[in-house]
C-alpha positions as CSV (number, residue, x, y, z in Angstrom):
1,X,99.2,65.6,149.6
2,X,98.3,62.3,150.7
3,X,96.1,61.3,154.0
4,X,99.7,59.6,155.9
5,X,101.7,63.1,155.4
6,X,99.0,65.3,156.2
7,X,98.5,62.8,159.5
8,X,101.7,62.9,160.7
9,X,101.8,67.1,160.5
10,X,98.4,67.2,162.6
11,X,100.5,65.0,165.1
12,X,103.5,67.2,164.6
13,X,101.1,69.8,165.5
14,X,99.3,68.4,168.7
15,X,102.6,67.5,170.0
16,X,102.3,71.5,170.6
17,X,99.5,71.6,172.7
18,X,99.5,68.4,174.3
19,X,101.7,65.5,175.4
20,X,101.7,63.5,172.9
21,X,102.7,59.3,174.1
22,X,104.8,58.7,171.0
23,X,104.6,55.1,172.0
24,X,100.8,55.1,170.2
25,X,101.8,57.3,167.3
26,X,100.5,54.8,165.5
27,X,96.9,54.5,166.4
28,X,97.2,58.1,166.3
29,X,98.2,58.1,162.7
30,X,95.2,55.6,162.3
31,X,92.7,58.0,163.8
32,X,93.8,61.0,161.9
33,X,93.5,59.2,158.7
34,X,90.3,57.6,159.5
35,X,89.2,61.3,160.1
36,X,90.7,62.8,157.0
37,X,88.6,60.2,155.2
38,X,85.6,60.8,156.5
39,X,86.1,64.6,156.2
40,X,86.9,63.6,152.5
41,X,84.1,61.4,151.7
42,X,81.4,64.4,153.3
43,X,83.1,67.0,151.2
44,X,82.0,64.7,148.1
45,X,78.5,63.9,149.4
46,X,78.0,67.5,149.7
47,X,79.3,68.8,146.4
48,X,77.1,65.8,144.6
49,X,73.8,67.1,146.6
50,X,74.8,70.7,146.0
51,X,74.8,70.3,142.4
52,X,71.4,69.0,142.0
């Protein structure tokens, strides 16, 4: 699944717990990804140091 879908269910999600202004969904989306990335690019860091 790619970063953008997974995004927009995290928002889809939030919008559950807090009001969400739909007029920024955009910089949400934007954040979210951002995130996802970084969470992505850790993951990879660790495996490669784990594997030592």
């Amino acid at each position: 699944m790619r970063d953008e879908e997974k995004a927009r269910i995290i928002l889809e999600h939030l919008d559950e717990y807090i009001q969400v202004n739909w007029n920024f969904k955009e910089y949400y989306l934007k954040g979210i990804r951002k995130g996802l990335r970084e969470i992505d690019e850790r993951e990879q860091k660790n495996k490669l140091s784990s594997g030592n």
